[in-house]
DRENTOR-628670 format. One record per residue: residue in one letter; x, y, z of N, C-alpha, C, O in turn. Coordinates in steps of 0.001 Angstrom, whole numbers, plus 500000, padded with zeros to 6 digits. Layout:
// DRENTOR-628670
AXYZXYZXYZXYZ...
//
This chain:
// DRENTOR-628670
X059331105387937229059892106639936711059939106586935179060442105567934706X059528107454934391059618107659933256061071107732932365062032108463932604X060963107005931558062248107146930744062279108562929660061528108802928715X063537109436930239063784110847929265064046110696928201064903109832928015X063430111487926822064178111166925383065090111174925203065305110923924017X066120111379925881068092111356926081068246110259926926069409110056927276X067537109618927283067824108474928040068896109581929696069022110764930013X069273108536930112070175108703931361070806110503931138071052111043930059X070928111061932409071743112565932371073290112382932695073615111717933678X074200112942931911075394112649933032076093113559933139076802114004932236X075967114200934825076620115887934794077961115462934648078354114326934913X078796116574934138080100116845934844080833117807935830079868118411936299X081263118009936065081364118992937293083100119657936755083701118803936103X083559120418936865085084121205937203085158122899937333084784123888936703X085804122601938427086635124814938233084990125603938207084882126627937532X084067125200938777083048125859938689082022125690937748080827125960937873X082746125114936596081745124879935092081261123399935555081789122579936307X079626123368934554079073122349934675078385121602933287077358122180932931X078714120582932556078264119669931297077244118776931514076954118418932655X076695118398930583075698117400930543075789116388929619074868116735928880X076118115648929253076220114320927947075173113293928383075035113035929579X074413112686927418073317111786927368073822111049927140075007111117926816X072982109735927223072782108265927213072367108073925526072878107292924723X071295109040925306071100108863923923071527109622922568071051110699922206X072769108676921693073216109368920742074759109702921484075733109819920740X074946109864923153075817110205923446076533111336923271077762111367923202X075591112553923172075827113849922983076143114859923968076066114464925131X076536116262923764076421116989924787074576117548924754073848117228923814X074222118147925592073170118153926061073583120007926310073181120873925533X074540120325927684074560121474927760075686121803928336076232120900928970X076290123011928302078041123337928840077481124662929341076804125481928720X078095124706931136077829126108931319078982126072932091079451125048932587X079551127472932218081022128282932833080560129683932751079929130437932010X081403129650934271081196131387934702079920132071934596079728133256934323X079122131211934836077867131851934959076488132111933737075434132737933841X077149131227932482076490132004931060076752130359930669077705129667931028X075695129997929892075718129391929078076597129479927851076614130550927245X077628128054927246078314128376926065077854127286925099078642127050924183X076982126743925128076176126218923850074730126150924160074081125901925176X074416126495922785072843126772922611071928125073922986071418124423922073X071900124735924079071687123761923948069763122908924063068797123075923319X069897122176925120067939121815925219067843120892926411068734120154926830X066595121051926901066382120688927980066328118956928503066363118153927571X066247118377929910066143117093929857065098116853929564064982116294930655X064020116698929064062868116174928811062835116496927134061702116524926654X063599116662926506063302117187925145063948115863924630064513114981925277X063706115966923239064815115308922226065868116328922053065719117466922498X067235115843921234067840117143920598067213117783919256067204117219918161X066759118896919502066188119648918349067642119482917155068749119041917463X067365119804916260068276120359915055069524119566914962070510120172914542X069663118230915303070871117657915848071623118268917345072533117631917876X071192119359917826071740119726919066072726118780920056072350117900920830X073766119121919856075281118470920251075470116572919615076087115670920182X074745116512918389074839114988918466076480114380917855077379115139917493X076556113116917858078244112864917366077049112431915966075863112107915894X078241112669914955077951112307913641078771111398912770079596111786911942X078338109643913147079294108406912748078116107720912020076929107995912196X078623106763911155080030106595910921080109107411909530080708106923908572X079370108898909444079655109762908319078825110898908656077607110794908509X079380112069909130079018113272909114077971114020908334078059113382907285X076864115095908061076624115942906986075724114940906010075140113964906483X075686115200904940074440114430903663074805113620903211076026113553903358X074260112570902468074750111324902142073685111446900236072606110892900026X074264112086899481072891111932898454072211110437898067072861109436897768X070969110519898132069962109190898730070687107892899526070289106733899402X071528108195900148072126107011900685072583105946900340072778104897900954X072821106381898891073709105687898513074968105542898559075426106684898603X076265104383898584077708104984898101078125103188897326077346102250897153X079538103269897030079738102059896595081222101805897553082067102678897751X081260100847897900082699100416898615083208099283898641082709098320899223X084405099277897921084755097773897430084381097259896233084951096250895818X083362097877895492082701097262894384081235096891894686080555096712893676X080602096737895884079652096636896374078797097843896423079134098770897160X078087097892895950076942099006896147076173098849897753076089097742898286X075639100115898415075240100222899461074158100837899998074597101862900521X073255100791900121071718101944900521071752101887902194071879100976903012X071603103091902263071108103462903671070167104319903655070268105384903046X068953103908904437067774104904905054067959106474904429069024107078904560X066967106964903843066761108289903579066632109282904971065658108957905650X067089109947905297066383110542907216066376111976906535065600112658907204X066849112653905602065916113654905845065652114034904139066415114310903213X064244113898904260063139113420903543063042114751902638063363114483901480X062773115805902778063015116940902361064019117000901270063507117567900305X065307116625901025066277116726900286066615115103899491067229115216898430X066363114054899799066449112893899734067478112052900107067793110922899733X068163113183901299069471112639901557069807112016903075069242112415904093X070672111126903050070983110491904015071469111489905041072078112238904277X071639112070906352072233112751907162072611112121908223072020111377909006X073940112608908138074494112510910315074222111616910782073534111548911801X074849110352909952075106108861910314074037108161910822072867108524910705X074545106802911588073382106021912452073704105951913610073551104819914068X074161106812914423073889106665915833073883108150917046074508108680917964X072675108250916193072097110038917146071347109805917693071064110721918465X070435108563917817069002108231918219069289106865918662068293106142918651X070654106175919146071322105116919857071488104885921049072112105884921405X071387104378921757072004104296923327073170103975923435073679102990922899X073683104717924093075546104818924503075962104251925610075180104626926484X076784103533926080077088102545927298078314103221928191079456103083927753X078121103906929361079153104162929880080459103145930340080287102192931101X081593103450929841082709102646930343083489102876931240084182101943931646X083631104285931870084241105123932850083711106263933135083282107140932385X083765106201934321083558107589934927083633108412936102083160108085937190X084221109463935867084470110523937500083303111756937295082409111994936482X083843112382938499083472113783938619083630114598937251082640115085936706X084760114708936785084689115445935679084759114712934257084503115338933228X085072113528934246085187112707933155084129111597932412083873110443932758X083860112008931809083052110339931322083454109850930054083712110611929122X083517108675929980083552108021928440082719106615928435082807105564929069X081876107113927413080724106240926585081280105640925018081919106186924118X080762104389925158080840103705924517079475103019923486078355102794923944X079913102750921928078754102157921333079245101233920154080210101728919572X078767099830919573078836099255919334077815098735917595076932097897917411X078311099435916916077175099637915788077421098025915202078413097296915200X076401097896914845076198096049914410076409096536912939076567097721912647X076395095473912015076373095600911148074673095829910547073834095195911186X074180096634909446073139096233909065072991096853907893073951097140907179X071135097245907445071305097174905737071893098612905630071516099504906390X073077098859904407073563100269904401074834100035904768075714100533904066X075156099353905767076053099685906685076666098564907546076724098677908770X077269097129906677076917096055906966078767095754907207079630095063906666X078673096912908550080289096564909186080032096531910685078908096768911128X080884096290911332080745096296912484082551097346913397083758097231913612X081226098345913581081940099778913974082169099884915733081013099902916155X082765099932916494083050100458917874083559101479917767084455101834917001X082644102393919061083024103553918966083102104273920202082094104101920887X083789104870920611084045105380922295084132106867922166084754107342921215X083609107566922969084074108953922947084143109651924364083103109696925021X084952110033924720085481110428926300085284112049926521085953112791925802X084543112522927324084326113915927737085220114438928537085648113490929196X085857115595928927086414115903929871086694117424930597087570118177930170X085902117731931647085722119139931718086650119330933186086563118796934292X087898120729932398088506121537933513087995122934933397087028123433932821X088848123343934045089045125024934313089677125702932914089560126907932692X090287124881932093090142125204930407089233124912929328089413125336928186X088220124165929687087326124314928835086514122748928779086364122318929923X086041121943927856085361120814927196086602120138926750087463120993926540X086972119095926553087636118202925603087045117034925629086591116369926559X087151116715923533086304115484923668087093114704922557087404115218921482X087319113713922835087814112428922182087190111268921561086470110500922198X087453111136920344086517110105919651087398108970919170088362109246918455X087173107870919466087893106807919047086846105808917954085692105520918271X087364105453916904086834104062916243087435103103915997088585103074915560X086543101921916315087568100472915961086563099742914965085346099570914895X087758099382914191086659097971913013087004096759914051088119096381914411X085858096313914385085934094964915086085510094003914017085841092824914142X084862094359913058084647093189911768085631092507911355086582092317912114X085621091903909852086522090690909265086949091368908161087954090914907614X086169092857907451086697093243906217086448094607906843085839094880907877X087230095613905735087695096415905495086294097548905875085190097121905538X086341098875906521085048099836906471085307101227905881086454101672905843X084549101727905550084549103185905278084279103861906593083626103235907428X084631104849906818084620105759908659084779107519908067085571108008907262X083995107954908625084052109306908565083378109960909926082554109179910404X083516111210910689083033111003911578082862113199912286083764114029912174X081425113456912926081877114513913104081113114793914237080417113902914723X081154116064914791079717116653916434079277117859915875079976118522915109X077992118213916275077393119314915917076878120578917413075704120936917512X077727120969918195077158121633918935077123122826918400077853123309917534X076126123330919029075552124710918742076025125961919779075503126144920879X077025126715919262077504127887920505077021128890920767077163129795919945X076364129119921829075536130199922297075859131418922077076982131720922481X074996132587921351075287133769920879075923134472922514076929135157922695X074873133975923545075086135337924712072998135411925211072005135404924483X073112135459926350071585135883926838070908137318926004071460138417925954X069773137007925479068921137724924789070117138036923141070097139083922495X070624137352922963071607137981921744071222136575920649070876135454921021X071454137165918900071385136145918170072323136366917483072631137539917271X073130135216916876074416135174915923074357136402915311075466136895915517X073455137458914446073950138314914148074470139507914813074761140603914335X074517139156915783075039139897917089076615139841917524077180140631918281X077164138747916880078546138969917100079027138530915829078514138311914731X080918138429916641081291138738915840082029137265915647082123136640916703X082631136531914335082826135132914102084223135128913109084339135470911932X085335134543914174085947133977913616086236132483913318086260131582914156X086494132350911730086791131250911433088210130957910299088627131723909430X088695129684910648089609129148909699089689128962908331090637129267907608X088540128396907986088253127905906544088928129043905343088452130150905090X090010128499904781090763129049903340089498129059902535088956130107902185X089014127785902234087925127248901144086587126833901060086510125713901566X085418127251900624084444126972900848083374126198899596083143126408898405X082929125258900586082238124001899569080760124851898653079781125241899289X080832124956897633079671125658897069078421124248897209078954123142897298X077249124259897225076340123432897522075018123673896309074747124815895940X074353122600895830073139122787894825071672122568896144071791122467897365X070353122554895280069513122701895876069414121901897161068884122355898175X070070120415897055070002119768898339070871119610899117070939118599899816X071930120814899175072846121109900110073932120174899864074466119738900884X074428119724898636075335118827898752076746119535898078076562120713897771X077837119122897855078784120114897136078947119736895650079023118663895052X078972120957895306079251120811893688080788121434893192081341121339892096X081304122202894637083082122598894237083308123282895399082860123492896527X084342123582894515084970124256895980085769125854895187086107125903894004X085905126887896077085960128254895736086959128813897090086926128392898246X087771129814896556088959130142897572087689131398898158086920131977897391X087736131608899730086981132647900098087736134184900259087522135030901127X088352134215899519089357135454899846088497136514898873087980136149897817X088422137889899393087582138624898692085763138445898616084875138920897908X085840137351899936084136137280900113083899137180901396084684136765902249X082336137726901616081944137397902800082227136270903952082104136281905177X082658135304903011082959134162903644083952133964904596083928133235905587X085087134915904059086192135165904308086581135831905911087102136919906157X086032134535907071086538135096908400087692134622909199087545134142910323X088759134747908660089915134291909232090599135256910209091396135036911120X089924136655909641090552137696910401089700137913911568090135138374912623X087930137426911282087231137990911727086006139172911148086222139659910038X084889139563911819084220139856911235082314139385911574081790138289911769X081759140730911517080413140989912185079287139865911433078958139980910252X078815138863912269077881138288911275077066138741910689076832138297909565X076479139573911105074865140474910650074245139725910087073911138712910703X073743139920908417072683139170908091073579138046907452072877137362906708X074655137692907475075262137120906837074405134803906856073863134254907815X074623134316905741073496133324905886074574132166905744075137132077904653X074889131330906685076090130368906556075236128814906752074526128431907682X075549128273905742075246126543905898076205125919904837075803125497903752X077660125893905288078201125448904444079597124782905115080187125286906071X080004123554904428081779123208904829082326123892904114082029124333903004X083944124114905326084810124803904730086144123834905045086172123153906070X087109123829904200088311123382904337089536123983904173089529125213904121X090355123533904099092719123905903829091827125215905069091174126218904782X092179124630906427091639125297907882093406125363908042094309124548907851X093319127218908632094467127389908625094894126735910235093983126105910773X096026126836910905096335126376912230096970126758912967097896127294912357X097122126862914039098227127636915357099516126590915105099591125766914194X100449126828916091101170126194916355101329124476916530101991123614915952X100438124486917543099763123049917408099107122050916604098883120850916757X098848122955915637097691122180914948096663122093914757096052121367913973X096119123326915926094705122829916074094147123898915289094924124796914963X092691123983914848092121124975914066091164125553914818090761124671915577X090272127089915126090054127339915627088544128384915178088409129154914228X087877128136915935086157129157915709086012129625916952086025128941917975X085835131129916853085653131892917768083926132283917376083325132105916317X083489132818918561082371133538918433082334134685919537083007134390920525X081846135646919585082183136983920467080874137539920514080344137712919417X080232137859921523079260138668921428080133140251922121081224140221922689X079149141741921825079434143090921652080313142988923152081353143646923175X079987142270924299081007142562925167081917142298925507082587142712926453X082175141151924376083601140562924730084281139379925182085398138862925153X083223139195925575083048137077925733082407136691925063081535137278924423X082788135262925054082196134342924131082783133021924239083361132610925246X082570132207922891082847130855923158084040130599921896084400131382921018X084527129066922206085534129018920750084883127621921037084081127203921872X085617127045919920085817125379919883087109125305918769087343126096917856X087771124233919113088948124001919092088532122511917895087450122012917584X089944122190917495090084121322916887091700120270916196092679120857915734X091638119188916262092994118905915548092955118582914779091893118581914157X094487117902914103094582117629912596093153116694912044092580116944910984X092894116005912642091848114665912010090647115228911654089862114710910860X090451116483912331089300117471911172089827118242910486090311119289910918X089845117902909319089973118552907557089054119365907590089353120453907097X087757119249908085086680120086907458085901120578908507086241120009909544X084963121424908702084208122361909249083405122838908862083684123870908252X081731122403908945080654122971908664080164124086909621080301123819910815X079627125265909320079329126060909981077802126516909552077411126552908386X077131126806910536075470127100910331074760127660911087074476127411912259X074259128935909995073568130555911336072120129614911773071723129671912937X071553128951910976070231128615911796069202128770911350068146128755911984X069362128983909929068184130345909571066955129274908982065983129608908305X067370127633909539065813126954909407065372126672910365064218126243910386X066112126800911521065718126124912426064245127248913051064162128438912746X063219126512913947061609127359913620062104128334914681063015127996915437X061516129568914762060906130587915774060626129698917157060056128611917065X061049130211918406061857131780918574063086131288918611063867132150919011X063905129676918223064981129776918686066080129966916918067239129552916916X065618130450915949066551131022914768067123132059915139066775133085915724X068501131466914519070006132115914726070453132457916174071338133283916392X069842131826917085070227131866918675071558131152918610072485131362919392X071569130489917842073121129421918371073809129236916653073266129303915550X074831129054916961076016128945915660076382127674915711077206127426916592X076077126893915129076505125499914888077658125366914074077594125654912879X078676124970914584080039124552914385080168123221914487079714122582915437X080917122618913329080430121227913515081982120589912619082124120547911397X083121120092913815084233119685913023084083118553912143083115117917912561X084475118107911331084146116867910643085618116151909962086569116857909626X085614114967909859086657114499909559087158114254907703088229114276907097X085370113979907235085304114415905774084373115482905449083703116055906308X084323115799903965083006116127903898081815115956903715081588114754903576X080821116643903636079076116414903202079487115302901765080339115521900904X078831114443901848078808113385900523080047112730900417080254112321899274X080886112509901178082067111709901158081803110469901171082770110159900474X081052108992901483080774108173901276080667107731899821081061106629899437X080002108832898878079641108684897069081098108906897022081740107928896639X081736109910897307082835110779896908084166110716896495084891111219895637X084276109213898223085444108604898227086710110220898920087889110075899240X085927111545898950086980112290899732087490112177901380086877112795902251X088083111750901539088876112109902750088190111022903949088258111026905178X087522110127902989086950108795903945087899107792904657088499107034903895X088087107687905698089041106629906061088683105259906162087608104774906512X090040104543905703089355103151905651090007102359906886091219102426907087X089410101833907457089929101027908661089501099654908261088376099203908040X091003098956908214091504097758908428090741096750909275090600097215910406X090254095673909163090151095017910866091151095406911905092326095754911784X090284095239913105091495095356914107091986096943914010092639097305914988X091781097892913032092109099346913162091136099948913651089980099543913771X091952101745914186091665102216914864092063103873914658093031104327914047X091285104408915178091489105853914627091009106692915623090235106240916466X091457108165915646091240109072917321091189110490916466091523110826915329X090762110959917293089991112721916848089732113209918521089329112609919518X090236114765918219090090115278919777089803116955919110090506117683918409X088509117113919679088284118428919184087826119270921069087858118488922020X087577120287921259087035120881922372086444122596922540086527123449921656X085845122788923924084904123839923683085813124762924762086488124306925685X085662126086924428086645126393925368085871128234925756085671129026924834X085531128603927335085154130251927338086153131017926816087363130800926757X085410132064926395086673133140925859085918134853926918084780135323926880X086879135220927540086648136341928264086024135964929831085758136869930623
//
C-alpha cells in the first residue's frame, strides 16, 4: 500500500460532525458538521496546499532570513520561502506526529523536535483534538526537555470555508483585532496602527467584498471568558467561528488572494498565534521555557447557524 503525503488519516467522529488530523505535520486535514463543510480544507492524497490546517512551532508566520539571536548566540535557520527570504511556519509541518491517545472523538499526537542547525533545543510537543456537538477544540502543549533555556512561539493555520459555491467576498467577517501590524515588501512588520476608522476595523462586523487581508492583528478584544473570537457568515446565515484564549495575543488573518485559481479567496485563513510574524529577531511576546517547562494554548472551531 502506498504511503499518503499526510502520512496516516485519523477520523474523528461526534453529534454527527466528522474531523480528520494527519500523521504529517499533525494538522487538521478537514472538519465537517451538519452537512457543510467548515474549513476550506484538501484531500487524502494531496499535500497541504497553502499551509492548509498546519500547527506553526516552534514560531509562527516569517522569520526575516532566519535569522534571530538568543542568549547572545546568533542562530540561522533554513530559508523556506524563497520568494521573500524569509523563514516561515516553523519546523514541523512536513514532520511525522506520534499518536499518544486515542478515542472515537479524541486524539492527541505527539512530536519530539531534536535539536538542530537554527534550532539547537530540544522541543516536545503534544497537541490533543477534540470533537463534540459544540464544535473542534484543540490543545497545544510544549515542553523544553533540553539542559538550557528555549525561545517558543507557536500558532495553526486553518482555512474557514466561505459556504458551497461562495468566496470570502461573499460574507460577512467578524473580527477582534483593536490593532493592526503594517507590513513592508516581504510581509514582515514595520508598526503597528489603531484600526478604528478603517477598513480593517471588524469588531462590529462587516462585508468582505474586495477587501485584501494578509495581516496580524493584536490588543484582541474578549468575552467574558477570555476567549477572542472570528466569525465568518455567509448571505444565509451560517457559518463558521474559531475561538481562542488568553495565550493568543495575536491573529493573522488572510483572504487568499495568492493562493492559484480556482481555489482564491475560497477559504479565510485565520490563524491564532501566540507571537508575532518576526518575533524570534524581535524578542516580542516570545516565550522562554526553562528546562523542565511547559506551556498550554487551547484555541477551537465552532458551526454558527
Amino acid at each position: 500500500m502506498r504511503v499518503l503525503p499526510t502520512g496516516e488519516q485519523y477520523t474523528l467522529r461526534s453529534a454527527g460532525a466528522e474531523a480528520v488530523v494527519t500523521e504529517v505535520g499533525g494538522g487538521l486535514r478537514s472538519y465537517r458538521a451538519g452537512g457543510r463543510d467548515l474549513v476550506d480544507g484538501f484531500g487524502s492524497h494531496d499535500m497541504a496546499p497553502n499551509a492548509r490546517g498546519h500547527v506553526l512551532a516552534p514560531w509562527p508566520n516569517r522569520l526575516r532570513d532566519g535569522r534571530y539571536t538568543w542568549d547572545g548566540a546568533e542562530h540561522g535557520t533554513p530559508v523556506s520561502e524563497t520568494e521573500t527570504g524569509n523563514a516561515i511556519h516553523g519546523l514541523v509541518r512536513f514532520v511525522a506526529w506520534q499518536v499518544v491517545d486515542r478515542t472515537g472523538e479524541r486524539i492527541e499526537l505527539e512530536h519530539l523536535l531534536h535539536p538542530q542547525p537554527g534550532y539547537p533545543f530540544t522541543l516536545r510537543l503534544r497537541i490533543a483534538y477534540e470533537l463534540s456537538a459544540t464544535g473542534l477544540r484543540v490543545q497545544t502543549t510544549a515542553t523544553n526537555e533540553g539542559d538550557q533555556a528555549l525561545p517558543y512561539g507557536e500558532g495553526h493555520h486553518p482555512y474557514l470555508a466561505a459556504g458551497a459555491g461562495l468566496h470570502v467576498d461573499d460574507c460577512t467577517l467578524v473580527a477582534p483585532g483593536r490593532t493592526r501590524l503594517e507590513t513592508d515588501e516581504r510581509a514582515l512588520p514595520t508598526g503597528a496602527v489603531d484600526v478604528s476608522g478603517t477598513r480593517y476595523d471588524l469588531r462590529a462586523g462587516a462585508p468582505i467584498g474586495d477587501l485584501l487581508i494578509d495581516h496580524a492583528f493584536t490588543d484582541l478584544e474578549r468575552d467574558d471568558d477570555g476567549l477572542a473570537w472570528v466569525r465568518l457568515t455567509a448571505p444565509d446565515g451560517r457559518g463558521v467561528a474559531v475561538w481562542m484564549d488568553r495565550a493568543y495575543g495575536y491573529l493573522q488573518l488572510f483572504t487568499g488572494d495568492v493562493v492559484p485559481e480556482p481555489r482564491r479567496r475560497e477559504g479565510l485563513a485565520v490563524e491564532p498565534m501566540t507571537c508575532p510574524p518576526n518575533a524570534f529577531a524581535t524578542g516580542e511576546a516570545v516565550l522562554r521555557l526553562e528546562p523542565g517547562e511547559s506551556t498550554t494554548a487551547v484555541w477551537g472551531i465552532a458551526p454558527l447557524g
